[in-house]
Backbone as CSV, one residue per row, in Angstrom:
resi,resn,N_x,N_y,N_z,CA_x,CA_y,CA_z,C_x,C_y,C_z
1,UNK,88.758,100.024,60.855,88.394,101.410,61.072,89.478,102.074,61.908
2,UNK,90.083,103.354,61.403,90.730,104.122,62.129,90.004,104.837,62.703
3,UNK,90.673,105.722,63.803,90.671,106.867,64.511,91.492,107.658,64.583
4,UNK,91.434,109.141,64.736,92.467,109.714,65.106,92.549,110.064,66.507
5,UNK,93.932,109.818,66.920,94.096,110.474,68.110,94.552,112.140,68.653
6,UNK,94.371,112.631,69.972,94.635,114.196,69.613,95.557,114.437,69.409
7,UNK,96.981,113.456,68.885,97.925,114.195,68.250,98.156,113.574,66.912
8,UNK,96.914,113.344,66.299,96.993,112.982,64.847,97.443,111.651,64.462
9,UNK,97.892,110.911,65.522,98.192,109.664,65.495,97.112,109.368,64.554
10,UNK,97.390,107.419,63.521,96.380,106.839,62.712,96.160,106.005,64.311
11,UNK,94.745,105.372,64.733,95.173,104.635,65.684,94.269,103.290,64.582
12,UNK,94.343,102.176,65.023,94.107,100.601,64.577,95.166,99.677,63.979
13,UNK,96.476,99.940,64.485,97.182,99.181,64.352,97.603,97.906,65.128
14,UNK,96.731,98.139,66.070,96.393,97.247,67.190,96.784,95.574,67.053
15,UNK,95.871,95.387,65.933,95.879,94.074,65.442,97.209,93.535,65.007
16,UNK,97.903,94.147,64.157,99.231,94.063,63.521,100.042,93.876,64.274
17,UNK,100.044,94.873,65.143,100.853,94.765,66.738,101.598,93.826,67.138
18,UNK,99.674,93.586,67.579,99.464,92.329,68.387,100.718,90.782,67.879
19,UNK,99.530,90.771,66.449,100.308,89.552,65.539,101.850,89.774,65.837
20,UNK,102.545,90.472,65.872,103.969,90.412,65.871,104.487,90.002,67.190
21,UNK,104.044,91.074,68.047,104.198,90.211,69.136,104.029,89.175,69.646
22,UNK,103.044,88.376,69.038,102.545,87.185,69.132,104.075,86.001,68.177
23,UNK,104.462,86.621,67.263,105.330,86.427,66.078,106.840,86.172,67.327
24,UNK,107.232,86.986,68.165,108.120,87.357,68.829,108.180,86.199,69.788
25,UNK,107.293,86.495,70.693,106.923,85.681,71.500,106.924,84.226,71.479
26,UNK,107.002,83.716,70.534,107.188,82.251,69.585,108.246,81.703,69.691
27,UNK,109.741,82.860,69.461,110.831,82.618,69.357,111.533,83.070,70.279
28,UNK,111.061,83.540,71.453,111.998,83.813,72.650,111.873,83.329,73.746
29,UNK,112.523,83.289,74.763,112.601,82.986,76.466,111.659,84.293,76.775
30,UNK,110.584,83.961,77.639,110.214,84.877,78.650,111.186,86.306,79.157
31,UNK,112.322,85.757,79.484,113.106,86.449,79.922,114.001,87.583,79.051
32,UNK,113.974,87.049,77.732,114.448,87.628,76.572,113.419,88.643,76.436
33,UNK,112.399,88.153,76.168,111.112,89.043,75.639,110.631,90.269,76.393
34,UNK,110.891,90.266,77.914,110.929,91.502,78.516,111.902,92.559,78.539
35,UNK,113.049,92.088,77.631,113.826,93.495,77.371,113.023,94.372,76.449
36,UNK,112.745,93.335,75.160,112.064,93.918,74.282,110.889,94.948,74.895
37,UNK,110.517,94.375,75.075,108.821,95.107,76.098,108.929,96.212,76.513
38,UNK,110.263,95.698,77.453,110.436,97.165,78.223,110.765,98.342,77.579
39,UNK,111.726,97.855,76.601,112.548,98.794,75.568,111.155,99.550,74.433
40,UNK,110.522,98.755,74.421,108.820,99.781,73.416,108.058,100.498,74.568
41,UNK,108.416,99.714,75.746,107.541,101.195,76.811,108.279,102.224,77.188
42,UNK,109.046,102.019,77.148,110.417,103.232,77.460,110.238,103.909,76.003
43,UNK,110.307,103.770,74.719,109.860,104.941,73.525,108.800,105.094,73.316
44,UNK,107.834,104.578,73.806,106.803,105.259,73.734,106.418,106.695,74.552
45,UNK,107.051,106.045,75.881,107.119,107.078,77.199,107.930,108.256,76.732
46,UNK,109.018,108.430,75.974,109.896,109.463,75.580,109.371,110.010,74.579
47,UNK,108.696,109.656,73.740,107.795,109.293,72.311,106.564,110.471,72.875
48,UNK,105.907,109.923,73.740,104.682,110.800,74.413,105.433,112.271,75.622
49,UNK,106.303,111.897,76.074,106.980,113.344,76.364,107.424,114.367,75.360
50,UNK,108.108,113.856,74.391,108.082,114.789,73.480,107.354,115.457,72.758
51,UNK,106.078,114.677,72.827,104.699,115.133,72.099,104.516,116.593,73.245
52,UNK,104.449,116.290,74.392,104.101,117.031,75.674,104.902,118.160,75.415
53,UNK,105.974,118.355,75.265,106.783,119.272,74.967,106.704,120.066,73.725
54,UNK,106.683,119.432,72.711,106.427,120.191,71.335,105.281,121.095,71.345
55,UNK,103.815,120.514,72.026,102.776,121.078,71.738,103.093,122.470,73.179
56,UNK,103.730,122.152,73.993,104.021,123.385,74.904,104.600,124.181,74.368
57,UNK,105.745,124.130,73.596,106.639,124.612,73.282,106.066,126.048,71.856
58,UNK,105.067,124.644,70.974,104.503,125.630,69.854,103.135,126.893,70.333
59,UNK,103.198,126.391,71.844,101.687,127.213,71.694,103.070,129.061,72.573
60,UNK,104.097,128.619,72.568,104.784,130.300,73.561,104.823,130.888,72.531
């Protein structure tokens, strides 16, 4: 089951995600694996600012 989120996001990809990361995690050092990590929270974070911005931007 999806949902939408308030910016139209599909959300339930959760699972898939997960599995990959799980997939990742298999084949790396700890230490390896937190670049990765960091590097998907850092676009998400820029990812969700830009959302912040667009919807400011469309409502002037």
């Amino acid at each position: 089951m999806t949902k939408n989120s308030p910016n139209g996001a599909n959300i339930g990809f959760e699972q898939t995600l997960w599995q990959a990361a799980d997939k990742l995690r298999s084949n790396m050092d700890a230490a390896e694996y937190k670049h990765v990590v960091l590097g998907l929270i850092f676009l998400k974070y820029i990812s969700d600012a830009f959302s912040e911005l667009h919807e400011a931007l469309k409502k002037k």
